[in-house]
C-alpha positions in Angstrom: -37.1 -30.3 5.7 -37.9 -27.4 3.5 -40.8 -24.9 4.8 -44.0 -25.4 2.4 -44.5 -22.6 0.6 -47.6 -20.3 1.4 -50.6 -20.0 -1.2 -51.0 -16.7 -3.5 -53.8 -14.5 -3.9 -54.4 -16.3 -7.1 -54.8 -19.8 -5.3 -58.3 -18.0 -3.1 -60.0 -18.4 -6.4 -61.8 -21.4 -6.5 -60.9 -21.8 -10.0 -57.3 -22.1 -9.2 -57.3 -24.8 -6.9 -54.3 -26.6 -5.7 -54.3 -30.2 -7.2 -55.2 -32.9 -4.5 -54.6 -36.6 -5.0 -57.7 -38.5 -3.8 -56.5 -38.8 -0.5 -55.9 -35.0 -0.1 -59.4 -34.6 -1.4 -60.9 -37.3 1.5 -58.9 -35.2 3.6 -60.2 -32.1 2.9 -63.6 -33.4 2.6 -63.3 -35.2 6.1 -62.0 -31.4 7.6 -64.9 -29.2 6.0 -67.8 -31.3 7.8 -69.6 -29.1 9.6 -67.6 -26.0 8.7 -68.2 -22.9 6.4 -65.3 -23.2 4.4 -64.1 -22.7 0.9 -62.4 -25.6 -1.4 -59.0 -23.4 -1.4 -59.0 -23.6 2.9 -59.8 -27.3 1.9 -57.1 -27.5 0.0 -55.0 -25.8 2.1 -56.0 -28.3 4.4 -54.9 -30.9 2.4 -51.5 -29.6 1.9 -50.8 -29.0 5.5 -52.3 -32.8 6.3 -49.8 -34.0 4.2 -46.7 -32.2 5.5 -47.2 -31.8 8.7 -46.2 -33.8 11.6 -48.7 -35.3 14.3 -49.3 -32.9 17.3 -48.1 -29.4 15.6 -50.9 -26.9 15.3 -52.3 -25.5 11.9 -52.3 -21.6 11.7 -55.0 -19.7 9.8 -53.5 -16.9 8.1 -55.8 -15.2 5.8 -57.8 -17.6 3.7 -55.1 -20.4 4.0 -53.8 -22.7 6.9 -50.4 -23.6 7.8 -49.1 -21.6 5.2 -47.4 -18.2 4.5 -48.8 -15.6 2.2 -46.8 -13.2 0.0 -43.7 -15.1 0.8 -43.4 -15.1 4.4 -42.8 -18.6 5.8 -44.0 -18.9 9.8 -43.0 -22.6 11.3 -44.9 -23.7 14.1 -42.7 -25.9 16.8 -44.4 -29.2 18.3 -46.2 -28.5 21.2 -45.2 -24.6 21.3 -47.8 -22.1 20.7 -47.2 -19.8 17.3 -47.4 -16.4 17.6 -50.5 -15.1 15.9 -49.8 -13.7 12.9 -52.0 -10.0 11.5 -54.7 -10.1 9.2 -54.4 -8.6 5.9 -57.5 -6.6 7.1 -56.0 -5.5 10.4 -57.9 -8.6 12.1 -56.0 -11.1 14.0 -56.3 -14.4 12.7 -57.2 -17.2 15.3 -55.2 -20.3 15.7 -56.8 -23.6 14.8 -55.9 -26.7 16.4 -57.5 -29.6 14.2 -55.5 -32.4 16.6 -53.0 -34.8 14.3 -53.9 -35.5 10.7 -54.1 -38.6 9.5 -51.6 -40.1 7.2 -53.0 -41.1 3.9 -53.5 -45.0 3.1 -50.8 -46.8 1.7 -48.1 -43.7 2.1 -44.6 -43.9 3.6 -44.1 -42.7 7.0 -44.4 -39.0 7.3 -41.4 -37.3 8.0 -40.1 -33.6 8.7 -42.8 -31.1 8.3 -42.5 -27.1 8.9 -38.7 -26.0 9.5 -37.8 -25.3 12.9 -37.6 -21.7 14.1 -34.4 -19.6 12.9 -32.4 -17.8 15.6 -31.8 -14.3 13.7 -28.5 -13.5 15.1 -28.3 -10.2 17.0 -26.7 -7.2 15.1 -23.4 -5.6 16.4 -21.6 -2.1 15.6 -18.4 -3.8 16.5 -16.5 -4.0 13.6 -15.6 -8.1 12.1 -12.7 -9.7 13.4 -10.3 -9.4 10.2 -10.7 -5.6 10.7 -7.0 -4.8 12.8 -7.5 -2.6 15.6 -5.5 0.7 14.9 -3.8 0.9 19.1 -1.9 -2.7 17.4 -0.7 -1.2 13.9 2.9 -0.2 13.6 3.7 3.2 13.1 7.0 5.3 12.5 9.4 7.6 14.8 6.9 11.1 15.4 4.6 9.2 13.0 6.0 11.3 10.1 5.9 9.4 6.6 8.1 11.1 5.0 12.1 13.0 4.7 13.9 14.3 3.0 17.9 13.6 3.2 20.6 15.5 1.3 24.6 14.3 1.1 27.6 15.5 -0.6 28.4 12.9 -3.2 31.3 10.5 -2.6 30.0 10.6 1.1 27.5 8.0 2.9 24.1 8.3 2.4 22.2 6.9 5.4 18.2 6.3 5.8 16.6 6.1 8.9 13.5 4.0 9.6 12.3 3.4 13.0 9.3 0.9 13.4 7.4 1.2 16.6 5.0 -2.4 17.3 6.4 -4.2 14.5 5.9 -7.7 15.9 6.0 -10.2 13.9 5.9 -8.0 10.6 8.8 -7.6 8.1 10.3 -4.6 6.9 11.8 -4.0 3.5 13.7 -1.2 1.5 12.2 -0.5 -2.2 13.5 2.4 -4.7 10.8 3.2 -7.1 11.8 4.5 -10.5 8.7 5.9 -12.1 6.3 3.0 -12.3 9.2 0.5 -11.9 9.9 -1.0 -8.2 13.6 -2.3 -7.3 13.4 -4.1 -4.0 16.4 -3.5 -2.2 16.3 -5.1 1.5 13.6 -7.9 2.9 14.4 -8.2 6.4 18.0 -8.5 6.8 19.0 -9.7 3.3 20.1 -7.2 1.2 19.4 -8.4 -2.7 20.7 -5.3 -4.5 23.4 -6.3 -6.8 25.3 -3.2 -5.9 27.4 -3.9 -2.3 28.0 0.1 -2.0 24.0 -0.9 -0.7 23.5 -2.4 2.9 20.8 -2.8 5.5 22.0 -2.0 9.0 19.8 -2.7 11.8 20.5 -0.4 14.6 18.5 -1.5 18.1 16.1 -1.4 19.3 13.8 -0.6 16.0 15.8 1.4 13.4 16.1 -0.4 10.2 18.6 1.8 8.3 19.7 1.4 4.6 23.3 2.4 3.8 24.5 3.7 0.6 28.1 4.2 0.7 30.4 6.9 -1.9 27.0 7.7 -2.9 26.7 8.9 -6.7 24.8 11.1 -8.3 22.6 8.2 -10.1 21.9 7.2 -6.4 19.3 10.0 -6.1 15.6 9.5 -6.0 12.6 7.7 -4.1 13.0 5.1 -1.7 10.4 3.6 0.4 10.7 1.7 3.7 7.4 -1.1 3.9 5.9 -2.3 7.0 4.2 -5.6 5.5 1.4 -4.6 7.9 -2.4 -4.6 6.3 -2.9 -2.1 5.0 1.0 -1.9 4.3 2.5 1.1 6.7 5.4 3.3 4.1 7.6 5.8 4.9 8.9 7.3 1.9 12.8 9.0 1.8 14.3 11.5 -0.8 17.7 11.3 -1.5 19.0 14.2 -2.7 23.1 13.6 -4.0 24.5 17.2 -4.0 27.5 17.5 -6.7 30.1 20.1 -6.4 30.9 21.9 -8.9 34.7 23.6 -8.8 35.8 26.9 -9.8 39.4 28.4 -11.2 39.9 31.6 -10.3 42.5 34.2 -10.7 44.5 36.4 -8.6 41.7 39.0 -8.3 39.4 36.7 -6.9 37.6 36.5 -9.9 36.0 33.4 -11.4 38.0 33.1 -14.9 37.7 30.3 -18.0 39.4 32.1 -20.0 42.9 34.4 -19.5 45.3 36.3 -20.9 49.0 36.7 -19.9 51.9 38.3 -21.6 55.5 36.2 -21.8 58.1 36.9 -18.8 54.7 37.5 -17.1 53.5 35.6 -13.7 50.6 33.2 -13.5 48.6 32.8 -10.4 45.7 30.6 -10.6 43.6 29.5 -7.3 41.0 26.1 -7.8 38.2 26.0 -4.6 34.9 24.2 -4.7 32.1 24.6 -2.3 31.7 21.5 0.0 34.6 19.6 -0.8 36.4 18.7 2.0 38.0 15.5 2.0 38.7 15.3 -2.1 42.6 16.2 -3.1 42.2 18.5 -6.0 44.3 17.7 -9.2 45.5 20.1 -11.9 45.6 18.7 -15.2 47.5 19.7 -19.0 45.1 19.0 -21.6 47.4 16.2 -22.4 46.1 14.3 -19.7 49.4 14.9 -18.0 49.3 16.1 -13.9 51.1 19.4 -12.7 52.7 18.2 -9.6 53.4 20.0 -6.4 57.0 20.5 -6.9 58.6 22.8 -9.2 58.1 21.1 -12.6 58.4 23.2 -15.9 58.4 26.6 -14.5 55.2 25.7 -12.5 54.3 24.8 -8.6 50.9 23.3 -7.2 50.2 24.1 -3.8 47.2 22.7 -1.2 46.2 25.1 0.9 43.4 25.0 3.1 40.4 26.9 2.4 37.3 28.4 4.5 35.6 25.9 6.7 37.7 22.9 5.6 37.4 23.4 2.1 40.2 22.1 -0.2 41.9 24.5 -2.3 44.9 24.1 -4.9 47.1 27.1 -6.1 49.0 27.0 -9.5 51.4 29.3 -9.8 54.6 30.0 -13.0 56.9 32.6 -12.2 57.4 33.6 -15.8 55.2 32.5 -18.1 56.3 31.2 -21.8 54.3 30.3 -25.0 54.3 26.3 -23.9 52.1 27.4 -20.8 49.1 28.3 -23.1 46.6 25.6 -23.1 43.8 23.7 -21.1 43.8 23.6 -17.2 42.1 21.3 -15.6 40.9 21.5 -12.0 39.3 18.3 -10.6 38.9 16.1 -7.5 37.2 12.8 -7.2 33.4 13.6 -6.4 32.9 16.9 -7.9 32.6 18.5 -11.4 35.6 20.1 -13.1 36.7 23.7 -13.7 38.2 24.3 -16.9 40.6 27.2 -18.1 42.1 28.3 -21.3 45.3 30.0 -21.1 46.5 31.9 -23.8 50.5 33.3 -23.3 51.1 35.9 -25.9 54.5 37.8 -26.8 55.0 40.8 -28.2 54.2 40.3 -31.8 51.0 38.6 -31.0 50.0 41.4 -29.1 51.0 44.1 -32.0 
């Protein structure tokens, strides 16, 4: 049952009197014999006779009884003594005990009354349940959220990411692309439509994408999730290092353009930085391949360069007008070198 709501200031004036049905008024005249009391306390009266259950004590608060003023609702158990509320004038205000009204004549049974007391539950500074306690969140090797990994393209770029408490979290591989997001693993499915791409779990908690003969396009942002909350990331960049080949002559110097004489010897040495593995090609710019044996006048030759680095050497004993032309020097995973040769004779040269 709903508390009964206290009486304003407005309701002390006896002009504003509560309404009272003709038993509320018997009521309140039977409670004001022999008392100096007001017709708003008689009201008052009447309101809590009506409301209020046998045996529970009426509290004067103010000018009113039973009731709350400016809003604030007080319930009185049965048989328990109220605490005694303050005066608006610093006085306290005594507690009235009246015994149990009387139910009016005719009226149904009186039932519920004042609302029990409210337990106001104690406050805490321990945070709410949902709120994960930081000693149980994963976290990453050194707890370091980001690498950076550089590779030599055509070799296999792998990405480390070791989870420490994962539990019973998942763990997935993203690329981001500006604002677009291209999920590559969830768990141990791979769903990249490239297979170059592969997810390789290594125990006990390394979850390692694999790109192998990366490319150049392969470069860029990639982010390993923890689907913790909030979400744990640990964010890779791939950085796909290109080699560029060079032609140079027998001077040592780099050339793209030479000049030789007819009857005259050409001795041309192709080299790129970092290229190890690749076999490096010389090409007419016919499309057609200068192979290693004598063929035409001309020789290829691999030779090993500094630090395992591959190097090709073109050499033509005598040199005739059909040698002028395009050379090409390339290998698999790194950029060409291109020379022009030009073969002049003896006119041209006059």
């Amino acid at each position: 049952m709903a508390p009964i709501h206290g009486l304003t200031k407005r309701d002390h004036q006896d002009s504003d009197l509560p309404h009272c049905s003709s038993g509320d008024a018997e009521c309140g005249a039977r409670m004001r014999r022999g008392r100096r009391t007001t017709p708003c306390v008689a009201a008052a009266m009447c309101l809590c006779a009506r409301y209020s259950q046998p045996g529970l004590a009426l509290v004067k608060i103010g000018h009113t009884l039973g009731v709350s003023r400016e809003g604030q609702n007080f319930s009185v158990a049965s048989g328990l003594e109220p605490p005694v509320p303050t005066h608006p004038r610093g006085m306290t205000s005594p507690i009235l005990s009246s015994g149990p009204p009387r139910p009016r004549k005719g009226a149904a049974p009186m039932v519920g009354g004042f609302a029990p007391s409210i337990d106001i539950p104690k406050t805490t500074t321990e945070p709410p349940p949902t709120t994960p306690d930081p000693a149980t969140l994963p976290y990453f090797l050194h707890h370091v959220n980001s690498t950076n990994v550089t590779i030599v393209r055509g070799n296999t770029a792998t990405l480390d990411c070791q989870v420490f408490r994962l539990r019973d979290r998942t763990v997935s591989w993203v690329r981001r692309r500006g604002d677009r997001i291209l999920l590559l693993t969830f768990g141990s499915m791979t769903y990249h439509s490239d297979n170059r791409y592969m997810l390789e779990f290594e125990a006990p908690n390394n979850w390692r994408l694999v790109i192998h003969e990366a490319e150049e396009r392969d470069q860029g942002h990639y982010e390993c999730q923890v689907s913790s909350h909030p979400p744990k990331i640990h964010k890779v960049f791939l950085s796909v290092f290109v080699p560029q080949l060079e032609i140079r002559d027998a001077r040592g110097e780099t050339v793209r353009e030479k000049f030789y004489q007819v009857g005259s010897a050409i001795d041309l040495t192709c080299s790129g930085s970092l290229v190890t593995r690749d076999r490096l090609v010389w090409l007419r710019e016919d499309g057609s391949a200068v192979v290693s044996k004598l063929h035409g006048g001309m020789s290829v030759e691999a030779t090993p360069g500094p630090e395992g680095e591959q190097m090709s050497r073109l050499r033509v004993e005598e040199a005739t007008t059909s040698h002028s032309g395009n050379y090409t020097c390339s290998s698999t995973h790194a950029r060409p070198a291109v020379l022009r040769v030009h073969v002049l004779d003896a006119y041209s040269l006059n």
